[in-house]
C-alpha positions in Angstrom: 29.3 -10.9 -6.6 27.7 -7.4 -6.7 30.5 -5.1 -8.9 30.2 -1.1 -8.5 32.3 1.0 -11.3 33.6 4.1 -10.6 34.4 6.4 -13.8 34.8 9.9 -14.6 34.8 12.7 -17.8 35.0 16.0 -18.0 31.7 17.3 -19.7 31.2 21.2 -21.3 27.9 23.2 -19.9 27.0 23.2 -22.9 26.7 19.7 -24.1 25.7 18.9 -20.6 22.6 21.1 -20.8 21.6 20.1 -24.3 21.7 16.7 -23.1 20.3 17.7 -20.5 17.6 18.9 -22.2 17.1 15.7 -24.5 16.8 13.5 -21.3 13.7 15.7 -19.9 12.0 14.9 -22.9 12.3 11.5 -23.9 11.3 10.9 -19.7 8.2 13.0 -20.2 7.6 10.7 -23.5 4.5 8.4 -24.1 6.4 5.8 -27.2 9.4 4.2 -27.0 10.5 5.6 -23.9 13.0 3.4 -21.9 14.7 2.5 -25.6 15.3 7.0 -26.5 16.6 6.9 -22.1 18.7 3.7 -23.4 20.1 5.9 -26.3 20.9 9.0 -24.3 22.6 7.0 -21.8 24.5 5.2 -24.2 25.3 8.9 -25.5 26.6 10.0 -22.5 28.5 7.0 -20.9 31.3 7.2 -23.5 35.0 7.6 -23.1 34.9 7.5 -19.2 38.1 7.0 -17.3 38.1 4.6 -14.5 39.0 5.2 -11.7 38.3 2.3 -9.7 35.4 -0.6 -9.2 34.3 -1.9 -5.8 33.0 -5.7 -5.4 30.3 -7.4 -2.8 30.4 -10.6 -2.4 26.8 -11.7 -1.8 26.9 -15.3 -0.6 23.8 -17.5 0.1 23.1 -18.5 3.7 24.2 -22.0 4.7 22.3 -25.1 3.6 20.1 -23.1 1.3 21.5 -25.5 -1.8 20.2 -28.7 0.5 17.3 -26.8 1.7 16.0 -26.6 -1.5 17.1 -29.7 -3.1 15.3 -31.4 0.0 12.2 -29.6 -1.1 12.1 -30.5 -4.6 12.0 -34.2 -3.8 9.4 -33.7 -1.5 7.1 -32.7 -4.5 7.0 -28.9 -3.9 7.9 -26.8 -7.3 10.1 -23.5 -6.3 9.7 -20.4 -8.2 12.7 -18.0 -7.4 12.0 -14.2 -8.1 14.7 -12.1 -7.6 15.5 -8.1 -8.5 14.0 -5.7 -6.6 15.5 -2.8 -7.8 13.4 -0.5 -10.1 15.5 0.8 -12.9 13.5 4.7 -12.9 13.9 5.1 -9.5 18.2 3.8 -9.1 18.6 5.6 -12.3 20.0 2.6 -13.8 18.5 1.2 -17.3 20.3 -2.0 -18.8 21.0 -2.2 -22.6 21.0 -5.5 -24.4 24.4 -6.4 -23.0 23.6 -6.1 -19.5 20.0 -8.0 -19.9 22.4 -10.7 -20.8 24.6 -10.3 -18.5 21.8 -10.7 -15.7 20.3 -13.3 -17.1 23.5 -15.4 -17.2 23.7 -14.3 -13.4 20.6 -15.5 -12.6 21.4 -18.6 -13.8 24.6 -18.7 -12.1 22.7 -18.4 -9.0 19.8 -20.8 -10.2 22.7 -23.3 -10.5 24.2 -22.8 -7.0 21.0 -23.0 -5.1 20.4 -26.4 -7.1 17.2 -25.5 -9.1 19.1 -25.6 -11.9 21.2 -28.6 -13.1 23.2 -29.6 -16.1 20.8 -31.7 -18.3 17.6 -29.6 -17.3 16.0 -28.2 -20.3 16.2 -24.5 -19.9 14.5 -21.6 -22.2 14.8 -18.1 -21.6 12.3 -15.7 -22.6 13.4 -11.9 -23.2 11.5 -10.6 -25.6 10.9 -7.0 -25.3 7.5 -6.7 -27.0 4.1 -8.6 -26.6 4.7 -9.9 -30.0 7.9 -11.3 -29.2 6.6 -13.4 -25.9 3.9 -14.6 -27.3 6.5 -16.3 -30.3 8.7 -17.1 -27.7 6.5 -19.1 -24.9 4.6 -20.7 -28.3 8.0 -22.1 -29.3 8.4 -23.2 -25.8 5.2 -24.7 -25.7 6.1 -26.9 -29.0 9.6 -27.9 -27.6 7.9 -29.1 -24.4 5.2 -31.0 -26.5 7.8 -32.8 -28.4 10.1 -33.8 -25.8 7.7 -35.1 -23.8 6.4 -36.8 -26.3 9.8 -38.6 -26.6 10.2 -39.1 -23.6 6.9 -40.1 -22.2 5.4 -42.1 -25.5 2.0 -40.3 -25.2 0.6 -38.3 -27.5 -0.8 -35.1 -25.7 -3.8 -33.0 -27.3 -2.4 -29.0 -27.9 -5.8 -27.6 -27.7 -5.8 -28.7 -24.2 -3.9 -27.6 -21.2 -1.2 -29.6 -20.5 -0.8 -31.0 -16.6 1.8 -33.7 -15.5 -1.3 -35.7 -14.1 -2.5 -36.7 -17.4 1.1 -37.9 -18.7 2.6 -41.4 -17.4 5.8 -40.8 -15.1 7.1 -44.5 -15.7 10.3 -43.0 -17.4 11.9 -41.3 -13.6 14.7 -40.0 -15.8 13.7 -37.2 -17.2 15.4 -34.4 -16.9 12.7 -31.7 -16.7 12.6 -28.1 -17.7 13.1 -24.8 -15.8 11.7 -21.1 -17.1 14.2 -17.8 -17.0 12.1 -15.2 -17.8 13.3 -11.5 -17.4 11.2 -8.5 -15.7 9.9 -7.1 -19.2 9.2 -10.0 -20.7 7.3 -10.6 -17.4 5.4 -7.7 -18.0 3.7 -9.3 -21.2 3.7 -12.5 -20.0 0.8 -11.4 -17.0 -0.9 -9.6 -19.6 -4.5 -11.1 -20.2 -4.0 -12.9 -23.3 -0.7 -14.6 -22.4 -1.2 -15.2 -18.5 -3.2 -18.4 -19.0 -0.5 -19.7 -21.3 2.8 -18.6 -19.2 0.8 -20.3 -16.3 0.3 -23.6 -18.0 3.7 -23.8 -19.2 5.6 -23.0 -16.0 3.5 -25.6 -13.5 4.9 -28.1 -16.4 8.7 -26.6 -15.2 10.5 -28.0 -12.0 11.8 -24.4 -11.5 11.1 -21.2 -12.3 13.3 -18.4 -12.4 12.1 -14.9 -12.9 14.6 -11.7 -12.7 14.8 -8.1 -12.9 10.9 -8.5 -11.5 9.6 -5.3 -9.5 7.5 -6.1 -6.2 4.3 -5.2 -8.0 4.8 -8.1 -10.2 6.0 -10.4 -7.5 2.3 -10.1 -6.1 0.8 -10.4 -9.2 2.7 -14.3 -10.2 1.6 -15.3 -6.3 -2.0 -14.2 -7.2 -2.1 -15.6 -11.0 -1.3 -19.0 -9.3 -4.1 -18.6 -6.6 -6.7 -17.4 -8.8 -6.4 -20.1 -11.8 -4.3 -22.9 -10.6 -6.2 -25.4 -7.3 -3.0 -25.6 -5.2 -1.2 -23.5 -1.9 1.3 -21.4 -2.5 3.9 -20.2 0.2 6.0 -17.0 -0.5 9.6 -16.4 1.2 11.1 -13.1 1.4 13.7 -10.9 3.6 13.1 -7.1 2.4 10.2 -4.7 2.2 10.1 -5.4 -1.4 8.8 -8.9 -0.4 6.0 -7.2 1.1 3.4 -7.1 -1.2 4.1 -10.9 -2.4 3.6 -12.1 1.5 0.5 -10.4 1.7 -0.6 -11.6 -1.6 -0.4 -15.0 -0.6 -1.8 -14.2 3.1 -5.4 -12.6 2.2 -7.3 -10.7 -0.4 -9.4 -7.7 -0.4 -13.2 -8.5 -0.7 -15.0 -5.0 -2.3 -19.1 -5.2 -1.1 -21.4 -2.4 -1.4 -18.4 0.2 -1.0 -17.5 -1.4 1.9 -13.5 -3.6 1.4 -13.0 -6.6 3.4 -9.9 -8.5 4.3 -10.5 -12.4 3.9 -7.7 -14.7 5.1 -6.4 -17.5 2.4 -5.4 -20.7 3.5 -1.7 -20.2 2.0 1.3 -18.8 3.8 3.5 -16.3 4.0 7.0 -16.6 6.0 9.3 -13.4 6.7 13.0 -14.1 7.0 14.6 -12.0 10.1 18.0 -10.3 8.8 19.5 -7.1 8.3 16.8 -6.2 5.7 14.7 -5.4 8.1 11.8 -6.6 9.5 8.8 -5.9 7.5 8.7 -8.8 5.5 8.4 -10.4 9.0 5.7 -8.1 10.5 3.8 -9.0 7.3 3.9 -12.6 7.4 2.2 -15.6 9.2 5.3 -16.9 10.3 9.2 -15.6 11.3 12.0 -17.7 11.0 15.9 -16.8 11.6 17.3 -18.4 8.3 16.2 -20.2 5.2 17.5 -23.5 6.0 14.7 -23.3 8.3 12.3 -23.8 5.9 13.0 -27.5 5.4 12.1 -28.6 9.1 9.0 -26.1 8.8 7.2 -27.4 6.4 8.7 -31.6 6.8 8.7 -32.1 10.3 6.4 -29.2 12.1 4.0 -29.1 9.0 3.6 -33.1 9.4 3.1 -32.7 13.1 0.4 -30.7 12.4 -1.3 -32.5 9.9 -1.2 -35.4 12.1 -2.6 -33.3 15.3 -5.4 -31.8 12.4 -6.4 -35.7 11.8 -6.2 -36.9 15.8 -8.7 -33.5 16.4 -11.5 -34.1 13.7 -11.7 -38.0 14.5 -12.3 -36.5 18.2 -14.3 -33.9 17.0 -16.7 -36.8 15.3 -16.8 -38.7 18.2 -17.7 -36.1 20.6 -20.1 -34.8 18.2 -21.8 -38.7 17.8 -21.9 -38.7 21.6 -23.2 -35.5 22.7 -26.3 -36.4 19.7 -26.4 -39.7 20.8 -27.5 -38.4 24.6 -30.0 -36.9 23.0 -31.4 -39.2 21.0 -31.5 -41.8 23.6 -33.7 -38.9 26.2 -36.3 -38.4 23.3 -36.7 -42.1 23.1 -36.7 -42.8 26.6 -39.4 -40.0 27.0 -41.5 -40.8 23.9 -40.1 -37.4 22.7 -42.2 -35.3 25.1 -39.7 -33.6 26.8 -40.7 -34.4 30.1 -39.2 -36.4 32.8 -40.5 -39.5 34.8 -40.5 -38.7 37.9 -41.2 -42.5 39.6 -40.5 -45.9 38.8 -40.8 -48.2 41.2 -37.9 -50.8 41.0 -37.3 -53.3 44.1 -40.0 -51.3 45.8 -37.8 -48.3 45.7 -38.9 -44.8 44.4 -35.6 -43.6 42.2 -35.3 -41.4 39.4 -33.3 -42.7 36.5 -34.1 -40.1 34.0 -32.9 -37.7 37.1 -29.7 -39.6 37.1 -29.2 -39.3 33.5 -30.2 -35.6 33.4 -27.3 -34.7 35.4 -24.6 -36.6 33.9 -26.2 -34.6 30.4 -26.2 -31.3 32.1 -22.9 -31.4 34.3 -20.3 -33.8 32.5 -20.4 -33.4 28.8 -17.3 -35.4 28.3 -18.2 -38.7 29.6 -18.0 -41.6 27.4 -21.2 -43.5 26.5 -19.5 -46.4 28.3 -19.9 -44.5 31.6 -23.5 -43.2 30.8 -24.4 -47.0 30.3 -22.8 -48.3 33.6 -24.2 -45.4 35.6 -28.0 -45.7 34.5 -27.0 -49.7 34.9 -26.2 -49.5 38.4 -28.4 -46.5 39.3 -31.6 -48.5 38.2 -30.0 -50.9 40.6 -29.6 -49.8 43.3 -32.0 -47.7 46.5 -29.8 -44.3 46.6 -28.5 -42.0 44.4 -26.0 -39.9 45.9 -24.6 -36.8 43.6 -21.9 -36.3 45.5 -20.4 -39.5 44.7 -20.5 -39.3 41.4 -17.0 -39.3 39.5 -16.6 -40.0 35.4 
């Protein structure tokens, strides 16, 4: 449910321009600036009288909930980032009570597309400072360490990475946990001294759930996970603020001698086709009409394809082995000399077998090394050769 207040105060020109005023300079400031906007917003938005409130209800599309469940038993971990709306340019900055207020949204919605359930461990990181981050994803790191610990009976090493390949999964109960992190927390959590540590800790979560994020920092999650962790990632999106994130996770820009590049990656990018637009879809490798889509995309038409991958390379080997094999059999036959025998004389007939052989090579590179036997078999054989009767 997206809620719009409407309220209303009469303001003096004076007080107006001396707040005014104030505004102008804590936006052109270099410290502390969001937290003096914060202030003089809080300033100003005081004894309004409402007038009325207006209220969107913004439902999911069907069968995301299964769609997504189906997913997560399939093995494939599902970040959600969500908030594309940058609080300079709506004019809209949050205090403390509406961070928390999102957050519990985000959750709520978490919770209705199923990648959030009841006994999932969940921490939420919201610190506003580098400081406060670092305290809180190193408190998260030691909750995780226990409880697995517990659970698991292992004792893991914290000087190491953790990874869920080193730890025993006999105990199939565990709950799991799940990462809420907000936008500015995000901020300090892709710096270069925490990004290594916010990566290890969420590929140990079933879900991650990062709000309030910009599409600048969309990109940059897709391209921490390509650049230090050895798995595919697939990024979904429906605006023009999924942009950047599909293209992060489509190619990457290759700078040589001045000169910029554009590589393709082997991971994918799929544009949802609403009334957001389309260029989330012009900017992806593939289109599709809603998200429930996604489940037969990747679990039937993904297998299919694996499968036709695998059918292709064992025919690729084979026809490789043959067309080599043809080859190898001539230089033999010729004592490597490249030259072909013109005359052997077999039941007092002059024939050519090399001649035979030569234009199956030449004019039929798909026969089997069955027929190339038979032919030179019954060729050396027989008195004619006629071309025209030739058929593999």
């Amino acid at each position: 449910m997206r809620t719009l207040c409407l309220a209303w105060k009469e303001l003096d020109a004076n007080v107006y321009e001396i707040w005014s005023n104030k505004l102008k300079q804590a936006a052109a400031s270099m410290q502390n600036r969001d937290e003096q906007m914060d202030q003089l917003y809080e300033e100003i938005e005081r004894d309004l009288l409402l007038i009325g409130m207006t209220a969107i209800e913004d439902k999911l599309q069907d069968r995301v909930p299964d769609c997504i469940e189906n997913l997560a038993l399939a093995g494939i971990k599902i970040w959600m980032l969500t908030g594309d709306k940058t609080g300079r340019d709506s004019r809209v900055f949050f205090s403390v009570r509406f961070r928390i207020l999102f957050s519990e949204t985000a959750e709520n919605i978490g919770l209705s597309c199923r990648l959030l359930t009841d006994d999932m461990i969940l921490k939420k990181i919201e610190g506003d400072t580098e400081v406060d981050v670092r305290r809180e994803l190193d408190e998260f790191r030691t909750e995780m360490i226990e409880n697995i610990e517990e659970y698991f009976h292992v004792t893991i090493d914290k000087e190491k990475r953790m990874h869920w390949k080193d730890i025993s999964s006999a105990n199939n109960d565990f709950p799991g946990f799940c990462l809420l992190i907000t936008g500015g927390a995000l901020f300090h959590a892709l710096s270069e001294d925490l990004k290594l540590k916010f990566l290890e800790l969420s590929t140990m979560c079933k879900s991650v759930i990062c709000c309030r994020v910009t599409p600048l920092q969309k990109a940059q999650v897709v391209e921490l996970i390509m650049n230090n962790d050895n798995v595919a990632t697939l990024a979904i999106g429906d605006g023009a603020n999924d942009v950047s994130m599909i293209q992060s996770s489509c190619f990457f820009l290759l700078r040589i001698r001045k000169k910029t590049f554009r590589i393709l990656e082997a991971h994918i990018g799929i544009g949802i086709s609403g009334q957001e637009g389309r260029q989330a879809v012009l900017a992806s490798d593939f289109s599709i009409g809603q998200f429930q889509f996604l489940e037969r995309l990747l679990l039937v038409h993904g297998r299919w394809s694996y499968i036709r991958i695998g059918k292709f390379l064992k025919y690729f080997f084979y026809k490789t082995f043959a067309f080599t094999f043809c080859q190898f059999w001539f230089a033999i036959y010729c004592g490597f000399s490249a030259q072909v025998k013109r005359e052997i004389k077999i039941d007092e007939e002059n024939i050519s077998i090399l001649d035979n052989f030569r234009f199956i090579f030449c004019d039929n590179l798909q026969c089997s090394l069955y027929n190339i036997s038979c032919f030179s078999f019954r060729n050396s054989r027989s008195s004619q050769f006629d071309e025209n009767s030739l058929c593999l």
